[in-house]
PDB file of N, CA, C and O in Angstrom:
ATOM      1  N   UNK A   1       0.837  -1.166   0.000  1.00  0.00           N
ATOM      2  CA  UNK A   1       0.000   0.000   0.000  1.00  0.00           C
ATOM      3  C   UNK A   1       0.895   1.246   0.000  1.00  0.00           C
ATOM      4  O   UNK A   1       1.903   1.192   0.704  1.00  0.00           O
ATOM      5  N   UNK A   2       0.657   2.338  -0.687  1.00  0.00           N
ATOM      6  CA  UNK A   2       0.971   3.321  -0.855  1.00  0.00           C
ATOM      7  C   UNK A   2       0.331   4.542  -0.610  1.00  0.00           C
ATOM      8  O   UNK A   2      -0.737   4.778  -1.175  1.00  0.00           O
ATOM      9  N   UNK A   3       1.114   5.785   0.569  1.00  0.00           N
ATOM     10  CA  UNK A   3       0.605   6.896   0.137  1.00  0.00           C
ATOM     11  C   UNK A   3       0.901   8.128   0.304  1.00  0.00           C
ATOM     12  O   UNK A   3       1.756   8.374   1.156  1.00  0.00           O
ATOM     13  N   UNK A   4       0.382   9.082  -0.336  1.00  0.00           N
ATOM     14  CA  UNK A   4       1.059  10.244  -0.697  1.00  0.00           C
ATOM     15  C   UNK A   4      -0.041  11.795   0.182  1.00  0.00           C
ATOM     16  O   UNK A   4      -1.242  12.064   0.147  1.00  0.00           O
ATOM     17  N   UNK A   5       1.234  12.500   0.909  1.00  0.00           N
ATOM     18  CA  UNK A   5       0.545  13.190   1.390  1.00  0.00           C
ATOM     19  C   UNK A   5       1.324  14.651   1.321  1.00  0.00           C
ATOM     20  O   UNK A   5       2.459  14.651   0.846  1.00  0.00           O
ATOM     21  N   UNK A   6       0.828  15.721   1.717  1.00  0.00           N
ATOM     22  CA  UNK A   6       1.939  17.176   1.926  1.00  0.00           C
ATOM     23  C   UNK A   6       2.646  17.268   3.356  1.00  0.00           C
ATOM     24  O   UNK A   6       2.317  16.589   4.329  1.00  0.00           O
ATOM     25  N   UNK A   7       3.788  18.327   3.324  1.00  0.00           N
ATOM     26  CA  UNK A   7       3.912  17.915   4.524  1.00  0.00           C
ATOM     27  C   UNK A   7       3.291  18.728   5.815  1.00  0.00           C
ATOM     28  O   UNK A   7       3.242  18.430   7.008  1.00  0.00           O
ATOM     29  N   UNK A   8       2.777  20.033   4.980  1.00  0.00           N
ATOM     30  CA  UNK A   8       1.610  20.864   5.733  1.00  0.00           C
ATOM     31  C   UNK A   8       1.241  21.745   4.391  1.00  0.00           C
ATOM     32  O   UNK A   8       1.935  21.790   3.375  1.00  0.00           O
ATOM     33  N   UNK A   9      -0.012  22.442   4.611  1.00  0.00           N
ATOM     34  CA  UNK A   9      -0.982  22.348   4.066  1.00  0.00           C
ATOM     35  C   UNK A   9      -0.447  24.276   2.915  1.00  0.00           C
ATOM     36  O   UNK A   9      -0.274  25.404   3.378  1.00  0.00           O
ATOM     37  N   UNK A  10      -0.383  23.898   1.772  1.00  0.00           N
ATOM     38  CA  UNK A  10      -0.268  24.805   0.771  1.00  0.00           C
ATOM     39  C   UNK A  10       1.549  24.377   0.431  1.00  0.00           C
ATOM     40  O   UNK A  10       2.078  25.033  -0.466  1.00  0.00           O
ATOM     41  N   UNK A  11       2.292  23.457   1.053  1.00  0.00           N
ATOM     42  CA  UNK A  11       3.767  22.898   1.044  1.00  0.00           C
ATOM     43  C   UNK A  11       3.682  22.461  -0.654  1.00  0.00           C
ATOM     44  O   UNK A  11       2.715  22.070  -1.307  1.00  0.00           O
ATOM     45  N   UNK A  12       5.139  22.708  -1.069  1.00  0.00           N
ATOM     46  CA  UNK A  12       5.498  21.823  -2.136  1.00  0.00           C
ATOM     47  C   UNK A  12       6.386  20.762  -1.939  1.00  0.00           C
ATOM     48  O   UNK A  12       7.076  20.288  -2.841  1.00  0.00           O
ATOM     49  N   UNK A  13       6.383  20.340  -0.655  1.00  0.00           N
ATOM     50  CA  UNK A  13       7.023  19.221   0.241  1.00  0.00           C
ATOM     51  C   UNK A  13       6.052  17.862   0.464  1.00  0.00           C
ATOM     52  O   UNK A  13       5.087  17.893   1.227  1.00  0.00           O
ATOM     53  N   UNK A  14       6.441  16.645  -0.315  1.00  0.00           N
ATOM     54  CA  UNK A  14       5.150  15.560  -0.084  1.00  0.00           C
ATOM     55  C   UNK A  14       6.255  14.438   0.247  1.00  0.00           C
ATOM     56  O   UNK A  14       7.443  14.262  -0.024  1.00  0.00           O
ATOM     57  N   UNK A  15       5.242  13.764   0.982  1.00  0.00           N
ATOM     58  CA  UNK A  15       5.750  12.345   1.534  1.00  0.00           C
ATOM     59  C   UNK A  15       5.250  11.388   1.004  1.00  0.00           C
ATOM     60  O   UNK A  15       4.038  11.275   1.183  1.00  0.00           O
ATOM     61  N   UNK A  16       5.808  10.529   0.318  1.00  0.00           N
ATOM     62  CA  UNK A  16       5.200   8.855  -0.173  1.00  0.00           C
ATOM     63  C   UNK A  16       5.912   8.215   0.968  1.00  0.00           C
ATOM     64  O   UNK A  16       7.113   8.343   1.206  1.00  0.00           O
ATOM     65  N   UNK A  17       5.181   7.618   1.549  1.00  0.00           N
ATOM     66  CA  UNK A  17       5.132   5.502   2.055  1.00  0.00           C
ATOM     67  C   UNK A  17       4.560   4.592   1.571  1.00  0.00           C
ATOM     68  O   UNK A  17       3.446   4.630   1.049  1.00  0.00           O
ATOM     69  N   UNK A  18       5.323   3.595   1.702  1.00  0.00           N
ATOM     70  CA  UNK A  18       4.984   2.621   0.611  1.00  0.00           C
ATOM     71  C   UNK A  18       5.574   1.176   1.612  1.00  0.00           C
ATOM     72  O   UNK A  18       6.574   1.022   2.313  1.00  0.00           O
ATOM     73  N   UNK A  19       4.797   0.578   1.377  1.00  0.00           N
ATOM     74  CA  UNK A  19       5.478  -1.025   2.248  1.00  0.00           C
ATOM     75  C   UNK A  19       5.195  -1.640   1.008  1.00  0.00           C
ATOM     76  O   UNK A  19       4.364  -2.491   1.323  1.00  0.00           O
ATOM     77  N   UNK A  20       5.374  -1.726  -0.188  1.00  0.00           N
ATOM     78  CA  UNK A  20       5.780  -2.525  -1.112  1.00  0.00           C
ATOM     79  C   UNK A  20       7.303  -2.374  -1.734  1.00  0.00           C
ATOM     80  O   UNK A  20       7.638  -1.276  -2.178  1.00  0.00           O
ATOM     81  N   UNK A  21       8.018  -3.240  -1.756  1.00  0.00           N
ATOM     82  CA  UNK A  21       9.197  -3.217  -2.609  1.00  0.00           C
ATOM     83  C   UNK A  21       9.588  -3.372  -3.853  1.00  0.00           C
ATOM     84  O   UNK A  21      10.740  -3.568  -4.240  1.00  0.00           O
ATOM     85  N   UNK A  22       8.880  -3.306  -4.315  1.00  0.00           N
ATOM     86  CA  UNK A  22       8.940  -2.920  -6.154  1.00  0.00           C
ATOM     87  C   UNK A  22       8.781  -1.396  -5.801  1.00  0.00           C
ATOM     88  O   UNK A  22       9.773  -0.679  -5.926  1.00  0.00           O
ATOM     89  N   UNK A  23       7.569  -0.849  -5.361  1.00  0.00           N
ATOM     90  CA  UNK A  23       7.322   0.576  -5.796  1.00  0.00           C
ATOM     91  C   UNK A  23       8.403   1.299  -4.954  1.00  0.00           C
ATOM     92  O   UNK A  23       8.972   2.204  -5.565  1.00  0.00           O
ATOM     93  N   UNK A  24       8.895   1.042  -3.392  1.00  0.00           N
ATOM     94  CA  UNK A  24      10.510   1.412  -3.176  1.00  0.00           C
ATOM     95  C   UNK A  24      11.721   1.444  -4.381  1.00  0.00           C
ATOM     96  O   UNK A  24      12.320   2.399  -4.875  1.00  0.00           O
ATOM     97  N   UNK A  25      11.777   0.591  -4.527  1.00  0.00           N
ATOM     98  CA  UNK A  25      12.932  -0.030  -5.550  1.00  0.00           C
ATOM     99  C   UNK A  25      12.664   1.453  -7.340  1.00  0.00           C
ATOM    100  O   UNK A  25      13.583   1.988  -7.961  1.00  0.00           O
ATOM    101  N   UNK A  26      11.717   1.559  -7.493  1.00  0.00           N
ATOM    102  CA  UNK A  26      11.338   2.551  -8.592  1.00  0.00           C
ATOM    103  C   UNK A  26      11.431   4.021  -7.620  1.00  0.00           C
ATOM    104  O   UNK A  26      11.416   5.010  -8.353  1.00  0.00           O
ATOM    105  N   UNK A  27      11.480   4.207  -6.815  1.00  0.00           N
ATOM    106  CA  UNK A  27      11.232   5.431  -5.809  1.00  0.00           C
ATOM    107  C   UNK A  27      12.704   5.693  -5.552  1.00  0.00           C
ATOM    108  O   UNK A  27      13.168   6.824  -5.403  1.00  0.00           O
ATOM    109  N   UNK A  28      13.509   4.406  -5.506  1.00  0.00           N
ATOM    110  CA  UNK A  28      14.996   4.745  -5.224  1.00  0.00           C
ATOM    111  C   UNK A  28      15.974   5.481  -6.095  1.00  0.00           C
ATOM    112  O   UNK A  28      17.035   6.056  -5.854  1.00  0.00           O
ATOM    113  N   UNK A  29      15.110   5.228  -7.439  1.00  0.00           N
ATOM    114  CA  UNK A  29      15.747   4.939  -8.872  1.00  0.00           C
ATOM    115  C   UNK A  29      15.533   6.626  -9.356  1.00  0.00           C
ATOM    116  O   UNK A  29      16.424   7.187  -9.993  1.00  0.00           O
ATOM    117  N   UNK A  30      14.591   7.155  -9.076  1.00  0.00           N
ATOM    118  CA  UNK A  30      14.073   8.577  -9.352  1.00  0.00           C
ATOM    119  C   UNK A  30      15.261   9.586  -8.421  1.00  0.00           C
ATOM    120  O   UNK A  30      15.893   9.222  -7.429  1.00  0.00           O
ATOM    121  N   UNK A  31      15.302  10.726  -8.998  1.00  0.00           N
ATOM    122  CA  UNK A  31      16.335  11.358  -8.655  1.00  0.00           C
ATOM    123  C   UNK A  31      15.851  12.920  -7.602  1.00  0.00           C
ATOM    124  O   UNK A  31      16.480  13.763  -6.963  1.00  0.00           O
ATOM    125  N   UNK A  32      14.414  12.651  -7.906  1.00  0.00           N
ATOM    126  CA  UNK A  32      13.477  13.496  -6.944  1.00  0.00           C
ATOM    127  C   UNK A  32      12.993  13.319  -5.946  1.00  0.00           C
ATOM    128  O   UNK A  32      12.452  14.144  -5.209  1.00  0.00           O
ATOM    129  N   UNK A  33      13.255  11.282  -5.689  1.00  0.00           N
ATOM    130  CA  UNK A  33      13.189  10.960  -4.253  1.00  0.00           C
ATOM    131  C   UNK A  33      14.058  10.569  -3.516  1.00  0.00           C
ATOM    132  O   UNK A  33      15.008   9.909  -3.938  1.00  0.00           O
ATOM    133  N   UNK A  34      13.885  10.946  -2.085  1.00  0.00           N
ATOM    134  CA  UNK A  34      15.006  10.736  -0.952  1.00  0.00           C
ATOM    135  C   UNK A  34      14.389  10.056  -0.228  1.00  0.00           C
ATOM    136  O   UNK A  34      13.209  10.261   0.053  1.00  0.00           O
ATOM    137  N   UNK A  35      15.065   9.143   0.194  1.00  0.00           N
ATOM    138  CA  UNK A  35      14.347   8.306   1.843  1.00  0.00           C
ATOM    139  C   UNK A  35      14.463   9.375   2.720  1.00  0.00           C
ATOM    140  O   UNK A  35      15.472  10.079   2.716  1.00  0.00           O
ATOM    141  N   UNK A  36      13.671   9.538   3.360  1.00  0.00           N
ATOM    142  CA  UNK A  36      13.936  10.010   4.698  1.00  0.00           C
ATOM    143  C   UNK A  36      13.709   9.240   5.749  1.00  0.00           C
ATOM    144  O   UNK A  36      14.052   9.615   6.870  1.00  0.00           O
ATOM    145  N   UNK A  37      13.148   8.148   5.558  1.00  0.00           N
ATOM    146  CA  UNK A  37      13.085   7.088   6.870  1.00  0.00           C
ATOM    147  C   UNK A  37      12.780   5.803   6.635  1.00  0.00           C
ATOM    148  O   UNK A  37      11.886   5.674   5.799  1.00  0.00           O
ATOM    149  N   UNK A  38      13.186   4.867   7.054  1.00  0.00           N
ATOM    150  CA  UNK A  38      12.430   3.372   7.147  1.00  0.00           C
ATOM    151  C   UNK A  38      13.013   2.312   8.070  1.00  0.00           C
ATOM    152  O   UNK A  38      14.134   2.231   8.572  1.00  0.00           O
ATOM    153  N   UNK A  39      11.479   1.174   8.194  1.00  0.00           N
ATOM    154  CA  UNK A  39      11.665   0.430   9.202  1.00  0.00           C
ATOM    155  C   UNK A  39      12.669  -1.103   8.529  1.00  0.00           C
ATOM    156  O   UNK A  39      12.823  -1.739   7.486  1.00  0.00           O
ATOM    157  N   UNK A  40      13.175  -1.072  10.067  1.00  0.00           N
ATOM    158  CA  UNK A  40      13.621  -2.835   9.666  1.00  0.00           C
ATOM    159  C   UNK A  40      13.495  -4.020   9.736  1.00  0.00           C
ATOM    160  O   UNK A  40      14.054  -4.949   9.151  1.00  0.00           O
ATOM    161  N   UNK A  41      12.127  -3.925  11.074  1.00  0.00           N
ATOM    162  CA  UNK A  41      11.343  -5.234  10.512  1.00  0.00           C
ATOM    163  C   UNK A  41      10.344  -5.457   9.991  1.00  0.00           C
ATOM    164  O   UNK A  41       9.716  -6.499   9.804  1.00  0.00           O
ATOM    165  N   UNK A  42      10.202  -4.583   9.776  1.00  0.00           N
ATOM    166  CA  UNK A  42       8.515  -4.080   8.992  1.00  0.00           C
ATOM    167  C   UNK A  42       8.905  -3.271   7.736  1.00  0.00           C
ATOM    168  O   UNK A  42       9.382  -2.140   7.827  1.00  0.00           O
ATOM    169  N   UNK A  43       8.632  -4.037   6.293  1.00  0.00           N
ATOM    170  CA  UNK A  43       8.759  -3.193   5.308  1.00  0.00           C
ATOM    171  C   UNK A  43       8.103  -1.871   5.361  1.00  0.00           C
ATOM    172  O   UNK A  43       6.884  -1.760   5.495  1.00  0.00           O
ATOM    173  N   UNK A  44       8.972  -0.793   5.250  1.00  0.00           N
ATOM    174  CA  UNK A  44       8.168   0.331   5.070  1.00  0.00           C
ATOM    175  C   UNK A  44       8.866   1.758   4.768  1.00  0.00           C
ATOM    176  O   UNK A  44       9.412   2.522   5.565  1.00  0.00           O
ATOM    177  N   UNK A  45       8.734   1.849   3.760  1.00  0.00           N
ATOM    178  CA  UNK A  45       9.639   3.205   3.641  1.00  0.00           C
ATOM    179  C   UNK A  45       9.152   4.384   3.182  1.00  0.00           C
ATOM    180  O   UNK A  45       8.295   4.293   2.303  1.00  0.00           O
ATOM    181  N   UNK A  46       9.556   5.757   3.641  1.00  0.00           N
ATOM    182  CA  UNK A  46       9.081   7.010   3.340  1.00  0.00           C
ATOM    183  C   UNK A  46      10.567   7.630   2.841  1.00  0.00           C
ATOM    184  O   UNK A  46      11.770   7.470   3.046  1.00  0.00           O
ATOM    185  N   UNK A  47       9.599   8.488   2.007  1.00  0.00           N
ATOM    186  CA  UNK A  47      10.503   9.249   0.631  1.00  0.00           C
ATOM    187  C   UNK A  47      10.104  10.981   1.037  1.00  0.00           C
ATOM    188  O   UNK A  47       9.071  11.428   1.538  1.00  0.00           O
ATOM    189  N   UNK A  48      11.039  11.515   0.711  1.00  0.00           N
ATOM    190  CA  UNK A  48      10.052  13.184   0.167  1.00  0.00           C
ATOM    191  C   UNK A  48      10.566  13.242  -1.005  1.00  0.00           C
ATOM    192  O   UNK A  48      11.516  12.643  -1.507  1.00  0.00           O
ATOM    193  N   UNK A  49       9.874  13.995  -1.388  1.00  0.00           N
ATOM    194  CA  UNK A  49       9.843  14.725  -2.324  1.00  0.00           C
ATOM    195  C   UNK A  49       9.082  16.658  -2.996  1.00  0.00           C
ATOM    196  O   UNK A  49       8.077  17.181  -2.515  1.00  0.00           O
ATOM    197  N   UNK A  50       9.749  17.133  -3.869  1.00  0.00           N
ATOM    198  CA  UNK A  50       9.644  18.214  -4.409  1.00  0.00           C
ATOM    199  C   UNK A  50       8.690  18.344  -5.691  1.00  0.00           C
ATOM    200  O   UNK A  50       9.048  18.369  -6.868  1.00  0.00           O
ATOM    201  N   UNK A  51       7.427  18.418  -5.190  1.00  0.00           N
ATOM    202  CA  UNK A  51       6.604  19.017  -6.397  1.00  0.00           C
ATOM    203  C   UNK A  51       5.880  20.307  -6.596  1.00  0.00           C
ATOM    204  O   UNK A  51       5.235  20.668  -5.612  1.00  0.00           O
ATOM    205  N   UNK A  52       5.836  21.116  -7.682  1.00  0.00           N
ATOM    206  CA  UNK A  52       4.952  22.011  -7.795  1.00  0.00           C
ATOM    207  C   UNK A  52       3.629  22.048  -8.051  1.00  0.00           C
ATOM    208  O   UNK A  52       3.285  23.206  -7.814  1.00  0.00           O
ATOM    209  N   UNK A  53       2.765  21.462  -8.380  1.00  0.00           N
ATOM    210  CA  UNK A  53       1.182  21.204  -8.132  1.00  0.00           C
ATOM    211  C   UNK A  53       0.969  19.519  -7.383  1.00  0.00           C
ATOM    212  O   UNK A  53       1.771  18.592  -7.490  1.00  0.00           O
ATOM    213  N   UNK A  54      -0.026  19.509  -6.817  1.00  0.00           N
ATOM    214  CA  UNK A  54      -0.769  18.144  -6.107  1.00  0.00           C
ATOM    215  C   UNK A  54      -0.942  17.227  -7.058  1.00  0.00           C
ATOM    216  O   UNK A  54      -0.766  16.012  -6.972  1.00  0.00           O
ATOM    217  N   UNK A  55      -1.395  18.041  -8.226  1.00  0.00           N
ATOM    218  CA  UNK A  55      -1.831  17.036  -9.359  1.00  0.00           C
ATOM    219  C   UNK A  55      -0.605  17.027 -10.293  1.00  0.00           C
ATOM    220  O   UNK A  55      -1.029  16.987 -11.448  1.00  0.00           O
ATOM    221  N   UNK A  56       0.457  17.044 -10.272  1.00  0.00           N
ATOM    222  CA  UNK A  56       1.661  16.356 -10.774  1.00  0.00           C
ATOM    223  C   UNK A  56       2.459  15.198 -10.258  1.00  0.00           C
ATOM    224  O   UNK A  56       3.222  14.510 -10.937  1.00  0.00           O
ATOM    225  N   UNK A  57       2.139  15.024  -8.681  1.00  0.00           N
ATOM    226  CA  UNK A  57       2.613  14.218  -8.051  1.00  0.00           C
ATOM    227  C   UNK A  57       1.647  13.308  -7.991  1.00  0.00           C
ATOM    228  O   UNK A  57       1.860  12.109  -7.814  1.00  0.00           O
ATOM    229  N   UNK A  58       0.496  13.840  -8.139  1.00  0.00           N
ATOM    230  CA  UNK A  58      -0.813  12.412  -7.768  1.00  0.00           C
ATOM    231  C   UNK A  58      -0.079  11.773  -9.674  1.00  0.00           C
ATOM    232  O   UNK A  58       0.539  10.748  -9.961  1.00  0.00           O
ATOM    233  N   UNK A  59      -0.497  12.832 -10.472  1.00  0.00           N
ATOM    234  CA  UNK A  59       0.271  12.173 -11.546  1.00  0.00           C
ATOM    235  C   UNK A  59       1.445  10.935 -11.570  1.00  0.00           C
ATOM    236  O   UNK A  59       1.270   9.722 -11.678  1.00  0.00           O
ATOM    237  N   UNK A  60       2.464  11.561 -11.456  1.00  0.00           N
ATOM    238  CA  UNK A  60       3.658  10.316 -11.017  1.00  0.00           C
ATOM    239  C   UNK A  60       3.679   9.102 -10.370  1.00  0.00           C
ATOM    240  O   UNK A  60       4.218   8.059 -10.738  1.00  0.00           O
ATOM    241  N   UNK A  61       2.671   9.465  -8.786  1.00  0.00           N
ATOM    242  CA  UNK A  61       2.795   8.443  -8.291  1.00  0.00           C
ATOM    243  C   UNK A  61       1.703   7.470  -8.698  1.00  0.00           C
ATOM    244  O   UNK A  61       1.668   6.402  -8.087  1.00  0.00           O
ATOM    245  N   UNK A  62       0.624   7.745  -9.843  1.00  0.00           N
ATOM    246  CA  UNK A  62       0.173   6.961 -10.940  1.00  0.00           C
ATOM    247  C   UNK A  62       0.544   5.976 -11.845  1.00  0.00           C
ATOM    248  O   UNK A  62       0.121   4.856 -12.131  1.00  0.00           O
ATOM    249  N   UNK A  63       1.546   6.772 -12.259  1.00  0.00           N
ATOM    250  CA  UNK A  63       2.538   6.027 -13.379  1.00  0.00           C
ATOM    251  C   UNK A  63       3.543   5.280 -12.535  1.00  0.00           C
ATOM    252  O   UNK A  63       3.769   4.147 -12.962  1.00  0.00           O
ATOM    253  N   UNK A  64       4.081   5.563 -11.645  1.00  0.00           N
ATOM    254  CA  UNK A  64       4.783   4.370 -10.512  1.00  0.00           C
ATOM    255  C   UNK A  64       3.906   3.342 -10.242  1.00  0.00           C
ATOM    256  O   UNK A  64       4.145   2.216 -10.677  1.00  0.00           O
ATOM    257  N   UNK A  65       3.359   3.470  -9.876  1.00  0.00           N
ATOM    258  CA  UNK A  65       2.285   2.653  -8.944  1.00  0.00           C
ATOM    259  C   UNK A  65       1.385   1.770 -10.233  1.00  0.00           C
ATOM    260  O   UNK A  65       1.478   0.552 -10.381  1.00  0.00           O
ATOM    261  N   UNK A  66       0.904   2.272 -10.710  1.00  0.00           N
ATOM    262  CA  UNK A  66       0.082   1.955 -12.102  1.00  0.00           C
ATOM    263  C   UNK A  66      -1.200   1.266 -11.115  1.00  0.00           C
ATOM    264  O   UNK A  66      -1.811   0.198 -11.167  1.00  0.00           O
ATOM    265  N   UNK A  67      -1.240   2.141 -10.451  1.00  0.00           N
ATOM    266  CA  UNK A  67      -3.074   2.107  -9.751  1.00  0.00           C
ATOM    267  C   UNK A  67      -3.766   3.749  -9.792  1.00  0.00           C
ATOM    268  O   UNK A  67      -3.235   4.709 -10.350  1.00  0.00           O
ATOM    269  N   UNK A  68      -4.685   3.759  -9.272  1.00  0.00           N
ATOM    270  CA  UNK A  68      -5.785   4.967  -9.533  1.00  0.00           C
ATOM    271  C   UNK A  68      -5.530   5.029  -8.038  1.00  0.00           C
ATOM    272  O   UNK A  68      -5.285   4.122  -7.243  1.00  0.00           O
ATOM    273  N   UNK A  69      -5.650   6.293  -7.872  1.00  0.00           N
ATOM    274  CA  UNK A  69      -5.439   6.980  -6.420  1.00  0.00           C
ATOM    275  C   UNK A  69      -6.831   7.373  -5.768  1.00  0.00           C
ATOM    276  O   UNK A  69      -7.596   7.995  -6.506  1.00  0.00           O
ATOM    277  N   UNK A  70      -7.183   7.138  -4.703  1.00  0.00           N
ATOM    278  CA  UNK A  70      -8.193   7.136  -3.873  1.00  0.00           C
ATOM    279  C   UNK A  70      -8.075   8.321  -2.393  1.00  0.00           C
ATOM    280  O   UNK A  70      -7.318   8.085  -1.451  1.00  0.00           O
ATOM    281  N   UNK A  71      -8.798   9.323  -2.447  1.00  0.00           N
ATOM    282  CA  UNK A  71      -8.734  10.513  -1.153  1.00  0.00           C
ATOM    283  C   UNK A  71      -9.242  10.378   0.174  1.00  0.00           C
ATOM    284  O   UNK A  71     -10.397  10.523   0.574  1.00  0.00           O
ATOM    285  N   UNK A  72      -8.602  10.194   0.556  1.00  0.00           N
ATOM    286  CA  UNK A  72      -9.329   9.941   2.094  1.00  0.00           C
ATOM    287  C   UNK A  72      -9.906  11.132   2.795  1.00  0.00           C
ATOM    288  O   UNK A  72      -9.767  12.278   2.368  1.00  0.00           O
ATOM    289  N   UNK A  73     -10.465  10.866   3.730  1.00  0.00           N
ATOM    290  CA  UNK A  73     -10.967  12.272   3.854  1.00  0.00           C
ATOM    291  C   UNK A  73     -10.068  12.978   4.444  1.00  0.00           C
ATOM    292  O   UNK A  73     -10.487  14.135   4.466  1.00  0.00           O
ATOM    293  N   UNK A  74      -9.059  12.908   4.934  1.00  0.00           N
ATOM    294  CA  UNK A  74      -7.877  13.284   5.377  1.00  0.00           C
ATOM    295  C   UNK A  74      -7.416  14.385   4.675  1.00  0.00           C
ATOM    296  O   UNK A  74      -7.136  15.418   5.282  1.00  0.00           O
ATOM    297  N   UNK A  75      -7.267  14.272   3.117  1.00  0.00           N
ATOM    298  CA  UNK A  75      -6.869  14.137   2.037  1.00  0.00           C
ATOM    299  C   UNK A  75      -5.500  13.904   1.528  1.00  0.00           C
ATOM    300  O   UNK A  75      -4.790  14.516   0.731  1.00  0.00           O
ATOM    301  N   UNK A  76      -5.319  12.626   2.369  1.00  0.00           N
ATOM    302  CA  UNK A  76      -4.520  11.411   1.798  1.00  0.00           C
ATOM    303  C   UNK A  76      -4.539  10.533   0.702  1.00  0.00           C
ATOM    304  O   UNK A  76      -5.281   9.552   0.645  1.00  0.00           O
ATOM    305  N   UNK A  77      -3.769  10.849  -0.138  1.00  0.00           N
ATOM    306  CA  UNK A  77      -4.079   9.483  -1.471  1.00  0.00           C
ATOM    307  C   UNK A  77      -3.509   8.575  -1.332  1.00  0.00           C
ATOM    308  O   UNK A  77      -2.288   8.420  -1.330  1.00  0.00           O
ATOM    309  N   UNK A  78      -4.549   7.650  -1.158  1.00  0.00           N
ATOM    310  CA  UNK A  78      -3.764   6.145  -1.056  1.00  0.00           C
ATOM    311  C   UNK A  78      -3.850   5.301  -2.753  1.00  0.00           C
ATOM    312  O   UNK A  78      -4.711   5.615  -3.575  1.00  0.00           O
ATOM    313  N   UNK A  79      -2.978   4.415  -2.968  1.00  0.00           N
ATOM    314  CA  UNK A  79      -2.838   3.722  -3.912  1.00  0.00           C
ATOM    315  C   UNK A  79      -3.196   2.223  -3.429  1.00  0.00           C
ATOM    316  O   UNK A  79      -2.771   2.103  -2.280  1.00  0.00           O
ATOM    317  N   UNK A  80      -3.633   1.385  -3.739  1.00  0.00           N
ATOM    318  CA  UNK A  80      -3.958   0.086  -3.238  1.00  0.00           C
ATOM    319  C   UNK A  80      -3.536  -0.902  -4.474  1.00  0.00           C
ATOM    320  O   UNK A  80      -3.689  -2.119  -4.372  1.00  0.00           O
TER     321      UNK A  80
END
């Protein structure tokens, strides 16, 4: 599961987590994401990243993911 959030509210600062390792492994590979944290017995890793609109990054993490993104009411997009 994957998901993508800001890191406060009007930020061009977003966080993906992801506990899958394929979509890590493509997240590593991009030159716009950084880990900033993860666990070691529990797959799970968080990235930031630098975008200028919401809907460029919901974009990307589309085409990574190759699922349709879902809003929580949070307004968290999760990928499933």
């Amino acid at each position: 599961m994957t998901f993508l959030w800001q890191e406060y509210r009007s930020s061009k600062n977003y966080k993906v987590q992801t506990s899958d390792y394929s979509i890590a492994k493509k997240l590593k590979r991009r030159k716009k994401f950084h880990i900033s944290a993860f666990a070691i017995n529990y797959p799970l890793w968080i990235f930031s990243c630098y975008f200028t609109r919401p809907d460029i990054a919901k974009k990307v993490l589309e085409s990574i993911t190759r699922k349709k993104s879902k809003i929580d009411s949070e307004g968290l997009f999760i990928y499933e």
